[in-house]
The first five atom37 places (N, CA, C, CB, O) and aatype in JSON, in Angstrom:
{
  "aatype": [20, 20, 20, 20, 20, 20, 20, 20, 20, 20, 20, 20, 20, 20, 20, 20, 20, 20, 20, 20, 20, 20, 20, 20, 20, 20, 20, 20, 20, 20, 20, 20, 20, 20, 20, 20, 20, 20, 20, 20, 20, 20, 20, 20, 20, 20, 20, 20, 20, 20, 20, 20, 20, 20, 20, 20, 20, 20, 20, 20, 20, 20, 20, 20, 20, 20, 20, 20, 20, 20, 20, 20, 20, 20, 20, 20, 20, 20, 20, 20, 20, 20, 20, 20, 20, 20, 20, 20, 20, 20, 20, 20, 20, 20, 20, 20, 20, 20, 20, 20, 20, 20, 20, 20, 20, 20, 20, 20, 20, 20, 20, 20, 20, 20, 20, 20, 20, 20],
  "atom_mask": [
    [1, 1, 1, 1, 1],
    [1, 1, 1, 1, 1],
    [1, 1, 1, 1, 1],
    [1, 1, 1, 1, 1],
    [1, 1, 1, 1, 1],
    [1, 1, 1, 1, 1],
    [1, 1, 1, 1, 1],
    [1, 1, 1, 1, 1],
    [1, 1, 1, 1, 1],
    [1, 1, 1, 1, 1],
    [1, 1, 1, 1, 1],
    [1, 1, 1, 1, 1],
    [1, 1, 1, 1, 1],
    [1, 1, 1, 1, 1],
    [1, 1, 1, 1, 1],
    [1, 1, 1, 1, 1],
    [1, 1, 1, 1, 1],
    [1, 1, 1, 1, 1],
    [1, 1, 1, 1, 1],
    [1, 1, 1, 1, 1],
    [1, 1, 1, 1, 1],
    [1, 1, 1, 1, 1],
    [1, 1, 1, 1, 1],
    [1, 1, 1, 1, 1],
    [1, 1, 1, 1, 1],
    [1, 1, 1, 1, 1],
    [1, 1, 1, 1, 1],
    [1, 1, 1, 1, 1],
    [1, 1, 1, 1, 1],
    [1, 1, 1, 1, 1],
    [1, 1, 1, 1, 1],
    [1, 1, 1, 1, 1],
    [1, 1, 1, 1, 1],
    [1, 1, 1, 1, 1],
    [1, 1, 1, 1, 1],
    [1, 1, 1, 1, 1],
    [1, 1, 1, 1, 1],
    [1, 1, 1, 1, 1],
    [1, 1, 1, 1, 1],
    [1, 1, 1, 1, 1],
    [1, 1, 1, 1, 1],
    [1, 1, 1, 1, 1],
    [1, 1, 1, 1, 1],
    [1, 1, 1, 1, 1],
    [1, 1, 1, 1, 1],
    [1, 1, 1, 1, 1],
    [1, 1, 1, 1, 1],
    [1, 1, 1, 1, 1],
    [1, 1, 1, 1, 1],
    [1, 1, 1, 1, 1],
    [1, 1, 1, 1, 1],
    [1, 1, 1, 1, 1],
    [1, 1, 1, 1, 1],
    [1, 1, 1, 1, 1],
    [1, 1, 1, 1, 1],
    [1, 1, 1, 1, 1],
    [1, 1, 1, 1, 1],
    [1, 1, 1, 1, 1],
    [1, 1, 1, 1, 1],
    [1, 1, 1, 1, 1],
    [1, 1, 1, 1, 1],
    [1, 1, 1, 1, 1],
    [1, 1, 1, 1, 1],
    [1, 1, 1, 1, 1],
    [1, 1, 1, 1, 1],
    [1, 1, 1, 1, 1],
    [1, 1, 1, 1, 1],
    [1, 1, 1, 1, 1],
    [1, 1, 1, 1, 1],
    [1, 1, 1, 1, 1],
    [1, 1, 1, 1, 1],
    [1, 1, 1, 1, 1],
    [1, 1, 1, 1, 1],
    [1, 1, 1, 1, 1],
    [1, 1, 1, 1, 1],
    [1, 1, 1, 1, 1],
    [1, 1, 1, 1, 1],
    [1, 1, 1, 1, 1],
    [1, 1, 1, 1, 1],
    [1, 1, 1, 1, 1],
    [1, 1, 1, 1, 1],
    [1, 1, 1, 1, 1],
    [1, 1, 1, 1, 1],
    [1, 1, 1, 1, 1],
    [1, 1, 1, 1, 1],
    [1, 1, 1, 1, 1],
    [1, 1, 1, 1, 1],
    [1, 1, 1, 1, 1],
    [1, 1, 1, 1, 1],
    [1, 1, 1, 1, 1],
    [1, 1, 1, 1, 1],
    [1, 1, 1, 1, 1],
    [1, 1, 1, 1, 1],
    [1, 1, 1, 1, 1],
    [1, 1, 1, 1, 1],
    [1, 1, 1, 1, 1],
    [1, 1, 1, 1, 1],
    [1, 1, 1, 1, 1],
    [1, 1, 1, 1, 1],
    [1, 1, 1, 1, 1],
    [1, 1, 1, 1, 1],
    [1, 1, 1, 1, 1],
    [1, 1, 1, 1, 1],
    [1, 1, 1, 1, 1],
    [1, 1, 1, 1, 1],
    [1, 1, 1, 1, 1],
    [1, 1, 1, 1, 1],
    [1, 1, 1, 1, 1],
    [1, 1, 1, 1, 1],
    [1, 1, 1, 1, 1],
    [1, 1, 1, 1, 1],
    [1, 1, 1, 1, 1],
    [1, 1, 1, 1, 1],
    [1, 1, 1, 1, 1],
    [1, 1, 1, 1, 1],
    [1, 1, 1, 1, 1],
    [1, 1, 1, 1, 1],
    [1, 1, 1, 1, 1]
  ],
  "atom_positions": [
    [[12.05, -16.74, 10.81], [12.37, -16.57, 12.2], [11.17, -15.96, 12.91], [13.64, -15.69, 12.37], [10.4, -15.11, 12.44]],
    [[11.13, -16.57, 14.23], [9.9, -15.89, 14.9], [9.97, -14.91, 15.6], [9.28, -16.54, 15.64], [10.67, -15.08, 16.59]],
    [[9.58, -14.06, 15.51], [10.22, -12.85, 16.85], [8.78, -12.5, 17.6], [11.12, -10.95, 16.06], [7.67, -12.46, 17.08]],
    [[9.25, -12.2, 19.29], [7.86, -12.28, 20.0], [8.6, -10.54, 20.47], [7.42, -13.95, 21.53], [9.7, -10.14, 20.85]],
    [[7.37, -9.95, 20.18], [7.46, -8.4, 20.12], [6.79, -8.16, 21.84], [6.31, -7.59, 18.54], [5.91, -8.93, 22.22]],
    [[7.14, -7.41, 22.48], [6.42, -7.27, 23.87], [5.91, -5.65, 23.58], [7.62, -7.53, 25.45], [6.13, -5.1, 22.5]],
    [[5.16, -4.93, 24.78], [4.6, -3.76, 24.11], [4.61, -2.93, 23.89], [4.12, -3.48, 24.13], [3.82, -2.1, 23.44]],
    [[6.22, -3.03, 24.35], [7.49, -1.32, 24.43], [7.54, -1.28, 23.29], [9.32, -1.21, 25.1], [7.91, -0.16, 22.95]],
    [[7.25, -2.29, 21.99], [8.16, -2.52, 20.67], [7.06, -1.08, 19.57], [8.02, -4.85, 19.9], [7.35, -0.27, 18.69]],
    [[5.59, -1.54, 20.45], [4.67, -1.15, 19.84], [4.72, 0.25, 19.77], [3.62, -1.62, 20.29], [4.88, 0.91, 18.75]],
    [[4.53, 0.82, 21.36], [5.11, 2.29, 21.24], [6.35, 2.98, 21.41], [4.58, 2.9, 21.92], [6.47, 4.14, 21.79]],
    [[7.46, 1.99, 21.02], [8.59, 3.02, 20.63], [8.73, 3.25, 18.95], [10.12, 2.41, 21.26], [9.55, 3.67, 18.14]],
    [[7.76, 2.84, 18.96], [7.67, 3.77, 16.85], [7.39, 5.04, 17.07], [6.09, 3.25, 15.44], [7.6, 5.95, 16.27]],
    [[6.81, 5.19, 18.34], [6.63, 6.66, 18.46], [7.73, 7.58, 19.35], [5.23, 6.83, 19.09], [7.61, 8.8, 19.41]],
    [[8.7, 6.94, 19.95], [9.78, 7.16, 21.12], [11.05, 7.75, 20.01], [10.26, 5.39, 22.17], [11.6, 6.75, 19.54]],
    [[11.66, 9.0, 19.47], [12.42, 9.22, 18.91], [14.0, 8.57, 20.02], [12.06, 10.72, 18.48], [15.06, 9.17, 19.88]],
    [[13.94, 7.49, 20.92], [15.07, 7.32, 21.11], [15.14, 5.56, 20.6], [15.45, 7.84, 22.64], [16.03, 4.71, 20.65]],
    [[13.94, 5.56, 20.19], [14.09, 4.44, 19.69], [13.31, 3.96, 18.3], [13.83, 3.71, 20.71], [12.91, 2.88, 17.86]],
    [[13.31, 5.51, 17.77], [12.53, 5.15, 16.23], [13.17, 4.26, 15.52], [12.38, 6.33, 15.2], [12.84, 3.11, 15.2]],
    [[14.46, 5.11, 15.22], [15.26, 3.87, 13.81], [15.33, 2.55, 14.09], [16.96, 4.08, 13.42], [15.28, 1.82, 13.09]],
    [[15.44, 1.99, 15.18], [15.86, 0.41, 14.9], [14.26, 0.06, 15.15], [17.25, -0.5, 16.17], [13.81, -0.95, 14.6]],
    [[13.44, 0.83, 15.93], [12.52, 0.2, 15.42], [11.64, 0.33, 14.58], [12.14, -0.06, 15.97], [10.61, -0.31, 14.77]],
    [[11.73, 1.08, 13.55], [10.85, 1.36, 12.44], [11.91, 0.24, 11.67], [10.61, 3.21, 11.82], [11.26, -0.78, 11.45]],
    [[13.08, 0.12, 11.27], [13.78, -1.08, 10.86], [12.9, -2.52, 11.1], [15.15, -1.09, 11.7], [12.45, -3.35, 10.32]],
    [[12.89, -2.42, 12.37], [12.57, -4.26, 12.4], [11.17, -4.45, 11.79], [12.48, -5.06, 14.21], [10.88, -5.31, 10.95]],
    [[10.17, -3.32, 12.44], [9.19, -3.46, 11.41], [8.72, -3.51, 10.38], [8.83, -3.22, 11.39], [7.54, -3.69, 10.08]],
    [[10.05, -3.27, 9.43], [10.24, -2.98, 7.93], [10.33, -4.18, 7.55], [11.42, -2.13, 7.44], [9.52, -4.52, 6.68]],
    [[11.51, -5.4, 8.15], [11.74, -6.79, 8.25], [10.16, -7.49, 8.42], [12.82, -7.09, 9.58], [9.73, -8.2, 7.52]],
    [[9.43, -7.25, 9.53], [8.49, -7.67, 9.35], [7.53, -7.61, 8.35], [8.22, -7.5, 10.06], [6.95, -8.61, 7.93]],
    [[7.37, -6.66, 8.01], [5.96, -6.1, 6.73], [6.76, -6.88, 5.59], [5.69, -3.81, 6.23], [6.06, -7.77, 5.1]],
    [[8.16, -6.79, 4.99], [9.1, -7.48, 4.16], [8.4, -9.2, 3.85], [10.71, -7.45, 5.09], [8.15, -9.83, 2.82]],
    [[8.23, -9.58, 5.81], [8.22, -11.23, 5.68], [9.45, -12.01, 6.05], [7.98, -11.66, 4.22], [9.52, -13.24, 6.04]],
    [[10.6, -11.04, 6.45], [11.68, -11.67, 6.92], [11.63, -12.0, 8.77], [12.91, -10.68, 6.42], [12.59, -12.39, 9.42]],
    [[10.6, -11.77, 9.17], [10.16, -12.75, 10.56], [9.16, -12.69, 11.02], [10.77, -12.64, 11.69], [8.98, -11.49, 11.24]],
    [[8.1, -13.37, 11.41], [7.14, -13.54, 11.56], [7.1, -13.1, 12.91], [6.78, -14.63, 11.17], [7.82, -13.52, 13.81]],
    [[6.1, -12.09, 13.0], [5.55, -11.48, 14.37], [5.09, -12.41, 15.19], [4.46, -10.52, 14.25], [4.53, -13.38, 14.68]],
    [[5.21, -12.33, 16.66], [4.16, -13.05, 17.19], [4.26, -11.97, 18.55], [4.41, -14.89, 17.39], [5.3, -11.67, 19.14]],
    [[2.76, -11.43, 18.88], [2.87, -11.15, 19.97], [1.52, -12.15, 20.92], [2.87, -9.52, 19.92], [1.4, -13.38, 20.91]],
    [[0.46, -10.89, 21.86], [-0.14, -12.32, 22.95], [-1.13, -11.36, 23.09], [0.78, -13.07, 24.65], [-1.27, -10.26, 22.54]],
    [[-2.03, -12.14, 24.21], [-2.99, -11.23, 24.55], [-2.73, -10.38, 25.57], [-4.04, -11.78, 24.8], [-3.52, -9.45, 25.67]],
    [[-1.68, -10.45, 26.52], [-1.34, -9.63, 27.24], [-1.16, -8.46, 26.65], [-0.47, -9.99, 27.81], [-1.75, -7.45, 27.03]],
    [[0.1, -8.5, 25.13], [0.02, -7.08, 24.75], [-0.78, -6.11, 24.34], [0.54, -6.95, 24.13], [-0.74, -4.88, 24.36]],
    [[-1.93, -7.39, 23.74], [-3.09, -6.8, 23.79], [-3.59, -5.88, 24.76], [-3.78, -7.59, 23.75], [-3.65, -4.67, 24.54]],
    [[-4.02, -6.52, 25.98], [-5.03, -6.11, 26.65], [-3.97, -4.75, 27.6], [-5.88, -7.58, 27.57], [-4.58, -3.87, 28.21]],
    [[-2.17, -4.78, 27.6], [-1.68, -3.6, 27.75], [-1.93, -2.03, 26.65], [-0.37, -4.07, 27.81], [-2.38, -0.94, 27.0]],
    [[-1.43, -2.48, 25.28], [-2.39, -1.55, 24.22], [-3.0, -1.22, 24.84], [-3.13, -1.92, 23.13], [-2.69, -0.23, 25.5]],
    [[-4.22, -1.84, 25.01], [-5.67, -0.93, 25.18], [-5.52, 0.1, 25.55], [-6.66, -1.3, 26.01], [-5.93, 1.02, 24.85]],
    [[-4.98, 0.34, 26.59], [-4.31, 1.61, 27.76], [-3.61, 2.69, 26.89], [-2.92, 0.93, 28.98], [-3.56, 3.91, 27.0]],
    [[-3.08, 1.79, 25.95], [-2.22, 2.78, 25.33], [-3.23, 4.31, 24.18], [-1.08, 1.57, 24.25], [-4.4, 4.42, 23.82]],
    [[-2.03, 5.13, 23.99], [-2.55, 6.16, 23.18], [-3.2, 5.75, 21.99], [-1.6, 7.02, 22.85], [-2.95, 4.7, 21.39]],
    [[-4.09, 6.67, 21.64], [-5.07, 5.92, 20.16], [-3.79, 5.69, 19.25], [-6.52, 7.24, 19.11], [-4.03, 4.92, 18.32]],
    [[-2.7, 6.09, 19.28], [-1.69, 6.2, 17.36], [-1.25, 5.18, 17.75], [-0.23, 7.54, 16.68], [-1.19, 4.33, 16.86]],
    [[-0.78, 4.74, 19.04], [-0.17, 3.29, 19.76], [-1.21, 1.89, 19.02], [-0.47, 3.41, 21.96], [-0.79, 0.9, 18.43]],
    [[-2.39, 2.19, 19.24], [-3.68, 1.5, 19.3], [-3.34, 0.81, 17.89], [-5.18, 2.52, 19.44], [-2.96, -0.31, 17.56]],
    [[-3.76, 2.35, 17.02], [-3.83, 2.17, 15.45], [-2.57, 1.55, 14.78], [-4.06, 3.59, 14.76], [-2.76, 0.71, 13.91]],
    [[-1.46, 1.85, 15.07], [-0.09, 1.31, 14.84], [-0.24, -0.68, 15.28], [1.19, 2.42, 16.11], [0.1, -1.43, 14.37]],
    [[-0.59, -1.15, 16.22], [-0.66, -2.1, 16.63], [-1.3, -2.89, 15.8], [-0.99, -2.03, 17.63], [-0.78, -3.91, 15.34]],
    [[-2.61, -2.47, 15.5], [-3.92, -2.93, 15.4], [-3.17, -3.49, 13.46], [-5.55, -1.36, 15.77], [-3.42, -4.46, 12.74]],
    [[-2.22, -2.25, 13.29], [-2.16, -2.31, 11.51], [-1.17, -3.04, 11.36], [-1.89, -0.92, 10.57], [-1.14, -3.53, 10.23]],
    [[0.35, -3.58, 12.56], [1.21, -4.5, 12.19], [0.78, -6.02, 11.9], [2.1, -4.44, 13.13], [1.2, -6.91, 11.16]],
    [[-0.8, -5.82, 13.32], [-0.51, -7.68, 14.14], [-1.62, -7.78, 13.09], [-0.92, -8.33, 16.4], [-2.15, -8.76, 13.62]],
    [[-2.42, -7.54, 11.99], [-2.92, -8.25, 11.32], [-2.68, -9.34, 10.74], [-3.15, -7.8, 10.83], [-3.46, -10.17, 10.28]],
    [[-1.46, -9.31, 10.78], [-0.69, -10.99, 9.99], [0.01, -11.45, 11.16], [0.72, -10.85, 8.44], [0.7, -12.47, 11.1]],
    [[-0.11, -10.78, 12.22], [0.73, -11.83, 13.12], [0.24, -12.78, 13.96], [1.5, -11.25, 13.94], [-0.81, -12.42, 14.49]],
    [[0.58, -13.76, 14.24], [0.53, -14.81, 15.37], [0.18, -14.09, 16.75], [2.01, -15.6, 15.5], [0.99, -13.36, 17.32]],
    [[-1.12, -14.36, 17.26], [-1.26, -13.86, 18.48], [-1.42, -15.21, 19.71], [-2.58, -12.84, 18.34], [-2.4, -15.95, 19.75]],
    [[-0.54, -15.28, 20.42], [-0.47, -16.41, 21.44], [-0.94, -16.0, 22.83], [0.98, -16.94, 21.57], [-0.83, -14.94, 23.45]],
    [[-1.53, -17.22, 23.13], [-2.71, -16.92, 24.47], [-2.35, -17.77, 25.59], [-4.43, -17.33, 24.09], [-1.62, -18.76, 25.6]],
    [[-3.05, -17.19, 26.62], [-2.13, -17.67, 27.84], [-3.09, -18.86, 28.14], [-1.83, -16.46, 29.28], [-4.32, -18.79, 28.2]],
    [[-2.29, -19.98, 28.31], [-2.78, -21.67, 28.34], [-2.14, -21.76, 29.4], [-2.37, -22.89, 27.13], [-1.44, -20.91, 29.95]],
    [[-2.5, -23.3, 29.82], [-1.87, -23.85, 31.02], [-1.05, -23.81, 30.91], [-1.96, -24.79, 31.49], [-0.37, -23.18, 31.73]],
    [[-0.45, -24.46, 29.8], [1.57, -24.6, 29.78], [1.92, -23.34, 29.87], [2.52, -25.25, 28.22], [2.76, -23.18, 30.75]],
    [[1.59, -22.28, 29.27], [2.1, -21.01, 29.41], [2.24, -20.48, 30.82], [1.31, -20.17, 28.67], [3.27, -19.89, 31.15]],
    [[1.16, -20.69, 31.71], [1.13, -20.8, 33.12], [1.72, -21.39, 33.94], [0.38, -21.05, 33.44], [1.91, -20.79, 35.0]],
    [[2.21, -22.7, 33.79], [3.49, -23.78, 34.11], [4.55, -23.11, 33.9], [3.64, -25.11, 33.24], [5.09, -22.47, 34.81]],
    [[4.93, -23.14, 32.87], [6.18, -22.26, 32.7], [6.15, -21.44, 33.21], [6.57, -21.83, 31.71], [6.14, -21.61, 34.43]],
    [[6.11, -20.02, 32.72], [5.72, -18.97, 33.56], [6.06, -19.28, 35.09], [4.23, -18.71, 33.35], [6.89, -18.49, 35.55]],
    [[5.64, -20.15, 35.89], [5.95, -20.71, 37.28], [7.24, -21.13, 37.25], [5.09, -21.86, 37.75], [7.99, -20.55, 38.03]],
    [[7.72, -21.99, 36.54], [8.99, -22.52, 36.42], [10.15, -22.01, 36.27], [9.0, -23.13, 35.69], [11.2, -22.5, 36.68]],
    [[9.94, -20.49, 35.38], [10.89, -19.46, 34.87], [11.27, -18.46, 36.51], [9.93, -18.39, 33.38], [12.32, -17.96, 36.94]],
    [[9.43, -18.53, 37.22], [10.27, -17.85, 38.63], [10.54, -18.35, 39.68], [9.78, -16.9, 39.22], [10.82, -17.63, 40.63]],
    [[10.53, -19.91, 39.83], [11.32, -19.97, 40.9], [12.35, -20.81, 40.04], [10.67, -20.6, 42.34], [12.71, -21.89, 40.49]],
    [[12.72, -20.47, 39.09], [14.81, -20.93, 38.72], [15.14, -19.52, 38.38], [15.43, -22.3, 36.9], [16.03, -19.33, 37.55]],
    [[14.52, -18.52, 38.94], [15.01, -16.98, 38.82], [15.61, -16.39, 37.35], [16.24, -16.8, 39.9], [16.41, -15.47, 37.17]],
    [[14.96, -17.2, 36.43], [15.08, -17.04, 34.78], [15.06, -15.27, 34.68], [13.46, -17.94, 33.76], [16.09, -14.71, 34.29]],
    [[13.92, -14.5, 35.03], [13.79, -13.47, 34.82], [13.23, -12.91, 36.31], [13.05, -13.37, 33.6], [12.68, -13.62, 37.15]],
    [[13.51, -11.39, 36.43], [13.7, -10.52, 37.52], [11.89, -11.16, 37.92], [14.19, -8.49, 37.08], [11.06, -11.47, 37.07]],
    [[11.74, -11.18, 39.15], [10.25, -11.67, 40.06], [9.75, -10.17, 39.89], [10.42, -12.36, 42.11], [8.63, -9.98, 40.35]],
    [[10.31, -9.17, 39.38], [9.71, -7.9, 39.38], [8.02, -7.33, 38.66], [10.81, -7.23, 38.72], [7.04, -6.64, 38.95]],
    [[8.42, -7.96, 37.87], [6.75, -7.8, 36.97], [6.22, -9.68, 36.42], [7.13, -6.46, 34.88], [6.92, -10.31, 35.63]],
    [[5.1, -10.19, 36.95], [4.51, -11.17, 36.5], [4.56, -11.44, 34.77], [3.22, -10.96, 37.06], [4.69, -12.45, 34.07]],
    [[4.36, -9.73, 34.45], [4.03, -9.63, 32.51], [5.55, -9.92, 32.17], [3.37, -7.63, 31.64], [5.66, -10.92, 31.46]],
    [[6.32, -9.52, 32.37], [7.92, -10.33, 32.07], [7.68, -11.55, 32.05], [9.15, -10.18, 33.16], [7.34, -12.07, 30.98]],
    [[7.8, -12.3, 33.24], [7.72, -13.72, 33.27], [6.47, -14.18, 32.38], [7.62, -14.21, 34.77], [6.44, -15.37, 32.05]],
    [[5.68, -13.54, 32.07], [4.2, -14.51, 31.03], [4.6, -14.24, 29.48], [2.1, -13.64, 31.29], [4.21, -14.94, 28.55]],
    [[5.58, -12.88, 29.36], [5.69, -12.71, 28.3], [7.17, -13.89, 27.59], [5.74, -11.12, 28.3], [7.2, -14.43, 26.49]],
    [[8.09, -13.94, 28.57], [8.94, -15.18, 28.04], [8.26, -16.67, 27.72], [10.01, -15.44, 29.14], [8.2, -17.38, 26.72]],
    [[7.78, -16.78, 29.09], [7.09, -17.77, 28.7], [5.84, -18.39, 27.3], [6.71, -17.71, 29.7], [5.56, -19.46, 26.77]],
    [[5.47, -17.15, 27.19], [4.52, -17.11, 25.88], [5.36, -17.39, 24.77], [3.76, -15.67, 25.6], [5.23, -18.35, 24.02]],
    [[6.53, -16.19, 24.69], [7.77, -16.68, 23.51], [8.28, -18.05, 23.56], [9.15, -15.83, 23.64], [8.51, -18.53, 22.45]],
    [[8.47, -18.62, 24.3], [8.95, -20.13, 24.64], [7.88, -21.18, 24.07], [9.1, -20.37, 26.38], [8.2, -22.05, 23.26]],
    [[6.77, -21.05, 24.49], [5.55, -21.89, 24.43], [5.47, -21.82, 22.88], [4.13, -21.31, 25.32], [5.62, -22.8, 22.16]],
    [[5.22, -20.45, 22.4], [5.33, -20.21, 21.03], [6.54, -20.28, 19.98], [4.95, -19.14, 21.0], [6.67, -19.66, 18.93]],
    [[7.38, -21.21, 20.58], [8.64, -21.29, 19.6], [9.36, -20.32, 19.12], [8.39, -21.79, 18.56], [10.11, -20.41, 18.14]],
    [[9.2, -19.49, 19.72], [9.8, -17.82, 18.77], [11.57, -18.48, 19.29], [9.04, -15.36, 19.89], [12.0, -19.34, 20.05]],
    [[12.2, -17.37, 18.25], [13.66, -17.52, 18.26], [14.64, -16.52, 19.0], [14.04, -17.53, 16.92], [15.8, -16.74, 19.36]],
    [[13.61, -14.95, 19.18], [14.36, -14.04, 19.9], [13.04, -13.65, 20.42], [15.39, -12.96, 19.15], [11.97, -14.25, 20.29]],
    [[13.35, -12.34, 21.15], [11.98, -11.8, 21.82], [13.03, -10.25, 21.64], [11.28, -12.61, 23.86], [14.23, -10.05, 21.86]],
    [[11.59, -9.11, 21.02], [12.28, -8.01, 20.87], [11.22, -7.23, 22.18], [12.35, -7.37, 19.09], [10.04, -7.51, 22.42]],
    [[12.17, -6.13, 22.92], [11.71, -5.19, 23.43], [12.69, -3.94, 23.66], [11.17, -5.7, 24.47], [13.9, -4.13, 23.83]],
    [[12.19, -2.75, 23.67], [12.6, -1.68, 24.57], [12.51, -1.19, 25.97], [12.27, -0.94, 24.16], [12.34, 0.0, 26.25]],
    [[12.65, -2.32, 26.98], [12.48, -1.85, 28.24], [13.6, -1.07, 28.77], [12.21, -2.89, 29.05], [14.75, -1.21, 28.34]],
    [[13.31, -0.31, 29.62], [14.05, -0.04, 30.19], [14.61, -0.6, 31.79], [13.73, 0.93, 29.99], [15.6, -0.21, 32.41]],
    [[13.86, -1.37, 32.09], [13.7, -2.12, 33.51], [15.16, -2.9, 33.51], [12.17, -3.33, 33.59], [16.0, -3.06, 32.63]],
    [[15.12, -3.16, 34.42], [15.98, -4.41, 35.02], [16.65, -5.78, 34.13], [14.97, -5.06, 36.04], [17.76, -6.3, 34.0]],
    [[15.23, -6.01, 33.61], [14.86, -7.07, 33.04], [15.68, -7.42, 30.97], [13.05, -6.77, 33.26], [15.52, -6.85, 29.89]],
    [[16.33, -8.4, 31.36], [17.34, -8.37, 30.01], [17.08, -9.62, 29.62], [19.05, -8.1, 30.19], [17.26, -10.57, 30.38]],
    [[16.55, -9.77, 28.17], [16.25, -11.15, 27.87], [17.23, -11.77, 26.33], [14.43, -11.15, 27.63], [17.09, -12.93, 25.94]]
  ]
}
């Protein structure tokens, strides 16, 4: 199974309101029971992030699938906001479904707290 991780997933290993389930899924992952995929967006959000965020990232996505933003990803992405698929609130929502879509993933994991429910 593919799962497309967005970049709340990354630093709530460090969020005690959301350690256990997610130190769990990452357990599934390192296991081999679903194949990571995140993008360069989460990338280039990381960066920003705290160095343990950084280092934590840097040590899951070594085996994972990193998907990049292409035209189709950009099409879509367009398509997802005007059929109001996901809240027009943040662009990185809408690029990040769309990336999961483009990339075949089967669920998409995050901890947002926003609006936004996928």
């Amino acid at each position: 199974m593919k799962i497309y991780a967005d970049t709340s997933v990354f630093g709530g290993v460090f969020d005690e309101e959301f350690l256990r389930p997610i130190k769990k899924f990452f357990e599934e992952v390192k296991a081999g029971r679903f194949l990571l995929v995140t993008s360069a967006v989460v990338q280039a959000e990381i960066s920003a992030a705290p160095k343990r965020v950084q280092e934590f990232f840097s040590s899951v996505t070594a085996s994972a699938e990193l998907a990049e933003i292409t035209q189709e990803v950009l099409e879509l992405r367009q398509a997802y906001s005007n059929a109001n698929i996901v809240s027009k609130k943040s662009i990185d929502d809408l690029t990040h479904v769309a990336l999961a879509s483009v990339s075949c993933c089967n669920m998409i994991v995050s901890n947002s707290r926003s609006d936004v429910t996928i």
